[in-house]
C-alpha positions in Angstrom: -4.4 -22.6 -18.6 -3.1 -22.6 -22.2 -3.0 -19.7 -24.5 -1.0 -18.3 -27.7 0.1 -14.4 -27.5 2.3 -12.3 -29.4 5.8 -12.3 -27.6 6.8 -8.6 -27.5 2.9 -7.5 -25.9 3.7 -10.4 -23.9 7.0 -9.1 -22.9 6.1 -5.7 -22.9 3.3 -6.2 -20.1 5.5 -8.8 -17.8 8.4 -5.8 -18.0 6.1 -3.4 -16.6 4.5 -5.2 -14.3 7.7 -6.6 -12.6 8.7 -2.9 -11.7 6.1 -2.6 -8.5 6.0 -6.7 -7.0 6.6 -6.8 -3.9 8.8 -8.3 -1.6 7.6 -9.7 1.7 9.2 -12.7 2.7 5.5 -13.7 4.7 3.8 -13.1 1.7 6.3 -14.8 -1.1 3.2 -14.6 -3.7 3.8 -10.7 -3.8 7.0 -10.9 -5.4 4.7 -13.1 -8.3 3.2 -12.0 -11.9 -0.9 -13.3 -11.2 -2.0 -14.7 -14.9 -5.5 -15.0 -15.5 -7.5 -15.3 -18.9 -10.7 -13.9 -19.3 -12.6 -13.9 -22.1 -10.2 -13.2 -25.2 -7.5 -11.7 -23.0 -4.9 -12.4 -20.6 -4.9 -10.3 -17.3 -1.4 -9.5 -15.5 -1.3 -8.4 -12.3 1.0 -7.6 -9.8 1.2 -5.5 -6.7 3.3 -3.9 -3.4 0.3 -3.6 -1.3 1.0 0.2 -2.1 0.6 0.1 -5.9 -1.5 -2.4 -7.9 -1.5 -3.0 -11.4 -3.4 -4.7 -14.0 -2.5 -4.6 -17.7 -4.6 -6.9 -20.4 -3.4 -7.7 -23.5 -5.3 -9.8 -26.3 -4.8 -13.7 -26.5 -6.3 -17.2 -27.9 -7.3 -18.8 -25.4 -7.6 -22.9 -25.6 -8.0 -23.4 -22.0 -8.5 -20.9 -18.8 -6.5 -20.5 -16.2 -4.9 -18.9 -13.5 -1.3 -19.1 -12.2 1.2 -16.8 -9.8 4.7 -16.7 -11.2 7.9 -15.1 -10.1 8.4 -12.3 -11.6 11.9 -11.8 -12.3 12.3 -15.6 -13.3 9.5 -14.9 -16.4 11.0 -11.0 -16.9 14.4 -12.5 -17.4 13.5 -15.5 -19.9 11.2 -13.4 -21.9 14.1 -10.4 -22.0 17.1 -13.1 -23.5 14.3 -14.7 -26.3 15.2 -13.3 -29.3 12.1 -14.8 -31.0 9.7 -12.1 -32.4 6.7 -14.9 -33.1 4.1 -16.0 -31.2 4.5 -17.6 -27.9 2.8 -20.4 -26.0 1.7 -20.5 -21.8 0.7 -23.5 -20.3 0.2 -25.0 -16.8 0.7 -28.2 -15.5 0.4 -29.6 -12.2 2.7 -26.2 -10.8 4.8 -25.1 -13.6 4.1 -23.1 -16.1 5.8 -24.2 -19.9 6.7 -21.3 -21.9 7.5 -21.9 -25.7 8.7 -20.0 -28.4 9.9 -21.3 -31.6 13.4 -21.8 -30.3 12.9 -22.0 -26.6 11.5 -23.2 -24.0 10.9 -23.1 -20.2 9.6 -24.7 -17.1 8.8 -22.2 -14.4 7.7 -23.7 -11.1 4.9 -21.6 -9.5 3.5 -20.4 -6.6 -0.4 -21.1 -5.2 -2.5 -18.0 -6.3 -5.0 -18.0 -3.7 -3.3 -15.9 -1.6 -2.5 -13.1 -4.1 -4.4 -10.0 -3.0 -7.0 -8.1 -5.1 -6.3 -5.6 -6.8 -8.9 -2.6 -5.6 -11.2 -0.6 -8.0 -11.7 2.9 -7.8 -15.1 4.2 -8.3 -15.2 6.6 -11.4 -17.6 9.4 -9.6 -14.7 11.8 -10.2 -12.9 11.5 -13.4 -11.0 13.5 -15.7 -8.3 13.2 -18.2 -4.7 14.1 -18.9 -2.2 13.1 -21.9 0.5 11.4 -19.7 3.3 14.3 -21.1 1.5 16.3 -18.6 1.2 13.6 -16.0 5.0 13.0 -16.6 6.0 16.5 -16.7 4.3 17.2 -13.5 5.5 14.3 -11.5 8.9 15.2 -12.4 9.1 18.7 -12.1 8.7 18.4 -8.8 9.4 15.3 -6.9 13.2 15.6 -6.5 11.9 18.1 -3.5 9.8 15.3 -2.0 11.5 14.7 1.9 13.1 10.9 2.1 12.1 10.3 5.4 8.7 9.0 6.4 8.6 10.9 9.8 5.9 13.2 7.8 4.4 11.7 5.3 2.9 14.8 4.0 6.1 15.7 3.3 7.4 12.4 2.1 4.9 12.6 -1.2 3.6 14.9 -4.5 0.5 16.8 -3.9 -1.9 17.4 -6.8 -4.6 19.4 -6.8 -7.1 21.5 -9.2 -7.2 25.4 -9.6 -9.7 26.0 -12.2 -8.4 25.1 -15.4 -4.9 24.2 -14.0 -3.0 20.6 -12.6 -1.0 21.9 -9.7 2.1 19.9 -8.6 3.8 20.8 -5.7 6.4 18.7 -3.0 8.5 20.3 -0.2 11.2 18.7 2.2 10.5 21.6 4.4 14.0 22.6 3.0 13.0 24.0 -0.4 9.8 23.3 -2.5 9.0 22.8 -6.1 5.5 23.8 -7.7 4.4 23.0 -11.8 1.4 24.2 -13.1 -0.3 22.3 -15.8 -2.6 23.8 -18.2 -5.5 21.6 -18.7 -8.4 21.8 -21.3 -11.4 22.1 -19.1 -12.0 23.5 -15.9 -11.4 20.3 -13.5 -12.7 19.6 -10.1 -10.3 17.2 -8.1 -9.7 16.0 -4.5 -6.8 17.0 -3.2 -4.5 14.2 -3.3 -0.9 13.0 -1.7 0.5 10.6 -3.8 3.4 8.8 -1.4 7.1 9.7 -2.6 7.8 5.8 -3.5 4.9 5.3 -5.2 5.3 8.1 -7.7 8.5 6.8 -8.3 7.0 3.7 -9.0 4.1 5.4 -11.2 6.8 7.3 -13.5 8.1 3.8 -14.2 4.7 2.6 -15.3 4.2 5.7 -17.2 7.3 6.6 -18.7 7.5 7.1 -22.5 4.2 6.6 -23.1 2.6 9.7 -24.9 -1.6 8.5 -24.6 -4.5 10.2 -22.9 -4.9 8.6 -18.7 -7.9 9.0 -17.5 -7.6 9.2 -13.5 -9.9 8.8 -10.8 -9.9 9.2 -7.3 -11.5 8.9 -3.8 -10.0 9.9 -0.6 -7.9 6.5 -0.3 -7.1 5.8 -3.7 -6.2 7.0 -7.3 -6.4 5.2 -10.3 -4.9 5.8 -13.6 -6.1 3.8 -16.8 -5.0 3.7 -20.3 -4.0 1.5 -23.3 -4.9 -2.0 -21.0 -3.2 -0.9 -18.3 -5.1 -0.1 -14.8 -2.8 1.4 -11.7 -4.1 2.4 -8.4 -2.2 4.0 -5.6 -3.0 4.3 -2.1 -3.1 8.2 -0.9 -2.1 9.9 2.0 -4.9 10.9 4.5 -3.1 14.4 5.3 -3.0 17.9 5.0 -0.2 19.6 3.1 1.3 22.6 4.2 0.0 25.8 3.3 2.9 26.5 1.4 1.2 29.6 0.0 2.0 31.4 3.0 5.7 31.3 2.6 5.8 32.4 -1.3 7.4 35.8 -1.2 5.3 38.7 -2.3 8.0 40.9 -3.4 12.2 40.2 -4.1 15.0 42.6 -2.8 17.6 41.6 -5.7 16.8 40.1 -9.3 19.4 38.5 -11.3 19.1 36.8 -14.4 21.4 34.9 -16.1 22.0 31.7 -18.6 20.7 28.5 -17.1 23.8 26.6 -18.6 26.3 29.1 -17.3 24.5 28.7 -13.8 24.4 24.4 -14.7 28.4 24.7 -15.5 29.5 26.6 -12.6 27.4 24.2 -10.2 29.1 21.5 -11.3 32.0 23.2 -10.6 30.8 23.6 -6.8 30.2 19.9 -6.9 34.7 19.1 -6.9 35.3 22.1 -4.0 32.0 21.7 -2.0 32.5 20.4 1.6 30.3 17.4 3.3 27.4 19.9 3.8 27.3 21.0 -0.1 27.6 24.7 0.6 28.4 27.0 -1.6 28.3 31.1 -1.6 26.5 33.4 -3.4 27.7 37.1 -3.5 25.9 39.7 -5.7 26.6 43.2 -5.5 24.9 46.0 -7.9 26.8 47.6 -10.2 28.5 44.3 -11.2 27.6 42.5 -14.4 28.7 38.9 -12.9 27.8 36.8 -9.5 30.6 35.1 -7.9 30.2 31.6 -6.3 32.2 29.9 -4.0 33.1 26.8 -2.7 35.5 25.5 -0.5 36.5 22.2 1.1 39.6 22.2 3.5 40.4 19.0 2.2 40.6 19.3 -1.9 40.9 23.7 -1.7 38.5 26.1 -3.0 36.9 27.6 -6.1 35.3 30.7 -7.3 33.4 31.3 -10.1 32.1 34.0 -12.2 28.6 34.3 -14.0 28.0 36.5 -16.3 24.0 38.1 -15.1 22.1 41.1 -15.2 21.5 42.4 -11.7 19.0 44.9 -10.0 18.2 45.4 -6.7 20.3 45.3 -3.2 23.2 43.7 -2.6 23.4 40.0 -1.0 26.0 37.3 0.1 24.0 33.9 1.3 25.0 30.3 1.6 23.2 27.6 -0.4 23.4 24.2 -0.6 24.2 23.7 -4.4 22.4 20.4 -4.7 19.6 21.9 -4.2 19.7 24.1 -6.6 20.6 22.4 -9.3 18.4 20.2 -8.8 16.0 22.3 -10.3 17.0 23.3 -13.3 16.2 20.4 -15.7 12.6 21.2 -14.7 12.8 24.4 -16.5 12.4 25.1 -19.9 13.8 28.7 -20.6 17.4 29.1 -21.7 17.7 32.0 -18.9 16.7 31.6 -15.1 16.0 34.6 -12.6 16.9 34.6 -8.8 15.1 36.5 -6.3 16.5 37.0 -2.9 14.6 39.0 -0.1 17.7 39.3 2.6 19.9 36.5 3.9 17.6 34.4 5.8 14.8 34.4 3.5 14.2 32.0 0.8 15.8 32.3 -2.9 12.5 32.0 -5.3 14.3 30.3 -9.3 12.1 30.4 -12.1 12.4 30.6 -15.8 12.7 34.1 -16.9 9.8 32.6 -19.6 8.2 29.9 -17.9 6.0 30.9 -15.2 4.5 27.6 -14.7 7.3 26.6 -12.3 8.0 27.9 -9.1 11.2 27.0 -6.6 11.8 27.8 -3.4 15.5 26.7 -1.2 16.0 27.7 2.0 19.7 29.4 2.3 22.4 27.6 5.1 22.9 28.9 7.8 26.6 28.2 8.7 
């Protein structure tokens, strides 16, 4: 193989495709970027067995080729080359010669046969959404996503079509986080279960991008394809709770307050909190502030005052802050309500003027 690119498309692809190899010390061509020329292009893949990805970018070509590389060993030159021209790949015997105007490299490389192919997803279901939404979606909710793999149903984000509307939902079985995208057409789409892992992995491939990604999917797989690049992700075959069901219908006590008052007083919580990150929420009627608590018998204790606008009963229920707060970047309105429905039902957070987000947290019980 020998071909002539522009170094930052170059680098640009080889960045993005290092963030899903694998690593598999049985299979040491996973942890490899697989170059291949075809036609007037230059095809980079790389894959986990989880995730695969294939991003083309165009080339001249002298001579085809194919070669597997390590990935961090051709991410790491191409990252310290200051050189902004054009750069040169070529393979001889096994190395592959990189050369820019002031560099040059030697990479040894790996035999390609065994690196796996990447799978295609047919395109009998396929819509599109700009990748702000994708993005938005993704991260609105996967924080709530459980980290253990016991369930995977749990461990993942679930997406699925209501009409009109991208619905985004995850749950620990702990608390649960739902966004609602607004799409442009009515949509018909499986119901899918991304893995937890490889949504992660998907935001990194995503990420500051702001394009239109058409996806498709089947009951295994989901593929998302824009600007070169092709991803595809296995899916979970499972059934999501139906978390429906457990949505309160009606809220005992309402308070509304600032979201950064409620940001600044959690961080607060975070010094005084004890190993189980409890805090206490007390709201009475008739006040104009909420008072949370922490204490740790080890550092001392803390108790704050938010200024909110209260209605409804009185309530005193234990949280664990983290979970709380770790909701609140996922909403856009300055001010935030709480509903409680009694101490051992869950605290519903929303924006008081976004109602495409949804969050549920289960109080403590100690």
């Amino acid at each position: 193989m020998k071909i002539e690119c522009v170094k930052e498309k170059l680098h640009l692809a080889v960045s993005k495709a290092e963030k899903i190899v694998g690593k598999n010390v049985n299979l040491p061509v996973l942890s490899c970027l697989l170059l291949e020329t075809k036609g007037n292009n230059l095809i980079i893949r790389s894959t986990n067995l989880d995730l695969g990805l294939e991003i083309t970018i165009p080339v001249k070509v002298e001579e085809n080729g194919k070669v597997a590389v390590p990935a961090g060993v051709i991410t790491n030159f191409l990252n310290n080359v200051n050189d902004d021209k054009n750069i040169i790949l070529e393979t001889t015997d096994n190395t592959l010669k990189i050369q820019t105007p002031t560099s040059e490299a030697n990479i040894k490389t790996i035999p390609s046969d065994d690196f796996p192919t990447i799978p295609m997803v047919d395109n009998e279901k396929t819509y599109k959404i700009n990748s702000k939404d994708l993005i938005n979606g993704i991260k609105s909710v996967i924080y709530s996503s459980s980290l253990s793999s016991i369930k995977p149903e749990l461990s993942s984000v679930y997406i699925y079509s209501n009409e009109d509307n991208l619905v985004f939902v995850a749950t620990d079985s702990f608390r649960l986080a739902e966004k609602v995208i607004k799409m442009r057409k009515t949509i018909n789409l499986n119901n899918i279960l991304i893995p937890f892992k490889n949504a992660l992995d998907i935001l990194k491939i995503i990420d500051n991008t702001d394009t239109e990604i058409e996806i498709n999917s089947t009951k295994n797989q989901i593929s998302f394809v824009f600007d070169g690049v092709y991803l595809v992700s296995r899916v979970i075959d499972g059934v999501f709770p139906d978390y429906k069901q457990i949505l309160p219908k009606e809220e005992k006590t309402k308070v509304v307050l600032l979201k950064q008052d409620l940001i600044n007083s959690l961080k607060i919580s975070n010094i005084f909190s004890d190993s189980f990150n409890q805090m206490n929420i007390s709201v009475k009627n008739g006040d104009k502030t909420i008072k949370v608590k922490t204490k740790n018998n080890n550092i001392g204790e803390n108790t704050n005052k938010i200024d909110a606008n209260i209605d409804g009963e009185d309530i005193e229920v234990n949280f664990n802050y983290k979970y709380i707060i770790d909701c609140l970047p996922s909403i856009i309105s300055d001010s935030v309500s709480l509903s409680f429905n009694g101490i051992n039902k869950p605290l519903v957070v929303r924006g008081t003027s976004d109602k495409t987000f949804t969050y549920l947290v289960m109080p403590m019980n100690r």
